[in-house]
N, C-alpha and C positions, 0 to 999 in steps of 0.2 A: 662428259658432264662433271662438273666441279662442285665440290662444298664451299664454294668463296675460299680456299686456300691462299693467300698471299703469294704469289710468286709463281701459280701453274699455269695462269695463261700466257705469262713472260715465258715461262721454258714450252709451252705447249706450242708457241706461235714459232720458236725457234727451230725447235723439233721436227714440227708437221704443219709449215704452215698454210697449208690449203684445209687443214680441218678445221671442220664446223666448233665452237667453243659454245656451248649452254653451261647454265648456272643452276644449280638445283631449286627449285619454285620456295621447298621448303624450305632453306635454308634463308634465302632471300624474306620471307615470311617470318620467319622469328628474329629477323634483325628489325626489320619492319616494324613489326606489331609492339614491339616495345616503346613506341611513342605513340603510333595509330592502335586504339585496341577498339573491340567493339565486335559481334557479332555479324553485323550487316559489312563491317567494313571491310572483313574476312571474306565471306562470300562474294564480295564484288571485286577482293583481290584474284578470287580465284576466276570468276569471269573475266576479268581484264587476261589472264595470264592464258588462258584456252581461247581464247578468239583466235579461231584461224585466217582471218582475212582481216585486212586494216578496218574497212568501216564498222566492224562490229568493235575491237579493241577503241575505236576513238568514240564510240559510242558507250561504251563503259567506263572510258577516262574522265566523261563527263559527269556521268553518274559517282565515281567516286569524287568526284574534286565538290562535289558540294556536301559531302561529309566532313569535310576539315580544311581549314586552309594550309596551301604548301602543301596538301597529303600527297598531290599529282608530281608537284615535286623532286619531294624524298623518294618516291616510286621512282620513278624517270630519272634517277640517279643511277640505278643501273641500266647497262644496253641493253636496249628493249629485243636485238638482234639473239641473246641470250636465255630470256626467260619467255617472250610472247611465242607462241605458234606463229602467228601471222607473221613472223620475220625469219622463221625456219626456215634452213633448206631442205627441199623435198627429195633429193637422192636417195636418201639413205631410211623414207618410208618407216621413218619412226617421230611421231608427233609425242614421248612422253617430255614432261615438263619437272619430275622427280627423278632422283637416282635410287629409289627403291631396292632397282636388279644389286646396285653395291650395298646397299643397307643391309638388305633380304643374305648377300654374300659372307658379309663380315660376321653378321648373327649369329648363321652357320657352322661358322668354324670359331666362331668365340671360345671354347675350350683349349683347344688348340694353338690358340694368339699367344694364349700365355705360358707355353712350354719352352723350351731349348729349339733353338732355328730348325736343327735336325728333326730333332721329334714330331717339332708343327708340320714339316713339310711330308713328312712321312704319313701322318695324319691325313693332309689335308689331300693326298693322292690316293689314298686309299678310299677317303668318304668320294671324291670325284669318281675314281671305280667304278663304285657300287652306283654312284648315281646316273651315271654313262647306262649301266646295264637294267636300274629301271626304269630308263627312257626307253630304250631299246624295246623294251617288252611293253612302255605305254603305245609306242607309234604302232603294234601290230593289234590293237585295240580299238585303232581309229575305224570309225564308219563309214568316214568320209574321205575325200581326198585333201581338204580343208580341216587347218589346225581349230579347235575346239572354240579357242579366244577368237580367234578371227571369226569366227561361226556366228559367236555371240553377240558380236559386235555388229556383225552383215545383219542378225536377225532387227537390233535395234534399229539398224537404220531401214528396213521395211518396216515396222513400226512408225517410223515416224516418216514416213513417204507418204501416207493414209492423208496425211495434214498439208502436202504439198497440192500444187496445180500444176499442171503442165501444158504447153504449148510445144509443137512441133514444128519447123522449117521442113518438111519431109527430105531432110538430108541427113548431117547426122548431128547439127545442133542441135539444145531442148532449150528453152526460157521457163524454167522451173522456179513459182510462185510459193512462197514462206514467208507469212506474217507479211512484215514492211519492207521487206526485202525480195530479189530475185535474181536467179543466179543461172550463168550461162552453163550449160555440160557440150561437149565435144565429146562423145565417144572413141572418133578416131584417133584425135591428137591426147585422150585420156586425160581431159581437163574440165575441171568445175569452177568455178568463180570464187566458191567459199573455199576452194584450196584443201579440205577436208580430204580429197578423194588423193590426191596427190603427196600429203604430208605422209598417208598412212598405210595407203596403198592396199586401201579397203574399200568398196565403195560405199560414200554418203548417203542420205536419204533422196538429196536429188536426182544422182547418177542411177539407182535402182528405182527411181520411177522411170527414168528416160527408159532404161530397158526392158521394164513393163508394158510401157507404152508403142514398143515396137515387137511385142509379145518374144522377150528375150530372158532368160536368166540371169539374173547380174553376179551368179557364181564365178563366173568367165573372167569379171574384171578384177578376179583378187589377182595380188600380186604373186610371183612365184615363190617369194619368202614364207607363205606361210602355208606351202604345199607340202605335204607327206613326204614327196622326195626329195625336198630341199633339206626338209626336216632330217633326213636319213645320214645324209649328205655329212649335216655336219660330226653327228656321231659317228662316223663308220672307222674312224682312225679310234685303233684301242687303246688305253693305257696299259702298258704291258704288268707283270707283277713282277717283284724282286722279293730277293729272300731277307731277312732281319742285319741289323748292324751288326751280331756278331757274325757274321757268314762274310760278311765284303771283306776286298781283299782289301793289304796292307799298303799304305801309299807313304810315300815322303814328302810329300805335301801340306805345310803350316795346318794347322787344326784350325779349326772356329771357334775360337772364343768368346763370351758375350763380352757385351762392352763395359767399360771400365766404372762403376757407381762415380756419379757425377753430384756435389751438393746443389740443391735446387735453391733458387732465391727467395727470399721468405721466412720468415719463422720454420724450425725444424716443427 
């Protein structure tokens, strides 16, 4: 996921090019809104951008396009295959639309950005450490065999199953009724129609009525990503410790230098 950087998805596509490329929502947002501004027109940007399935996104393009002319546009000037859910690929069971996880990173180690290469890095394995080892002792906290967010999320979407209808093929389709819309679940094949189930690899409001309705738990259907032991999984490799820069041995190896003060353009 990209901050609109000039030149990442040219070297991303070069690099790796069977990965998926997203645009960060907010970044796209504050280029945006500097010509569209408005409250309502904010929130119906953010509806447009979480639509997980096409007719809901074309049914919010409509709603936005008669807030301003050309607003549909300037939006639709970026690939929609980047910032919409509905054009996500579902492998990889992450529906976010923000690059927060990098935001929330940099934040972090913000003191450390502005030291000597050595010293940041030094830093920045040492705060990893520590935070390796109070993961370590959160996962032995858990109640459940299910991560806490993923909990939170599965309970919303019983929440709002309360609002669905349901219809059964007594096989293992559902025809699950929402508002003006309705949407197919396949249990077997692990398929919903709004794509919700699929993007996040959580189940939706719809999928956990289908498995109400065949008096099932719809714990079953989270994905293994956001299980205890996958959880484990990924911290189990430790960062080891080293002793300080004065204790390393002596190398004849060019030193790191910073880089050379460069005049900026512009008035000093």
């Amino acid at each position: 996921m990209a901050d609109i950087q000039k030149g990442f998805a040219a070297a991303l596509n070069e690099v790796l090019p069977n990965a998926e490329f997203r645009i960060c929502f907010r970044h796209i947002w504050s280029n945006w809104h500097k010509k569209w501004k408005g409250e309502e027109r904010r929130k119906q940007f953010w509806r447009c951008s979480k639509s997980s399935y096409e007719v809901k996104f074309k049914e919010g393009l409509e709603k936005m396009d008669k807030l301003g002319k050309d607003i549909c546009r300037d939006l639709l000037y970026y690939p929609k295959r980047s910032w919409v859910r509905a054009y996500f690929e579902v492998h990889s069971k992450c529906d976010v639309v923000e690059n927060n996880m990098c935001e929330t990173f940099n934040s972090w180690i913000l003191a450390s950005r502005h030291k000597s290469i050595i010293t940041m890095l030094e830093e920045i394995r040492r705060k990893i450490m520590t935070r390796q080892v109070d993961l370590l002792k959160f996962a032995d906290t858990l109640i459940s065999d299910i991560s806490p967010v993923a909990r939170l999320l599965l309970e919303d979407s019983k929440d709002l199953a309360r609002k669905c209808i349901v219809l059964w093929n007594a096989d293992v389709r559902f025809e699950i009724g929402e508002g003006l819309h309705k949407h197919v679940v396949n249990l077997t094949d692990k398929v919903c129609t709004s794509r919700a189930w699929q993007l996040r690899g959580i189940p939706c409001q719809h999928v956990v009525l289908a498995y109400y309705h065949i008096n099932e738990e719809p714990e079953q259907a989270v994905e293994h990503w956001y299980k205890r032991d996958t959880f484990l999984k990924a911290y189990k490799y430790s960062i080891q410790p080293m002793t300080n820069m004065k204790m390393w041995p002596e190398t004849n190896n060019p030193k790191i230098e910073p880089p050379k003060p460069k005049p900026m353009p512009g008035r000093p």
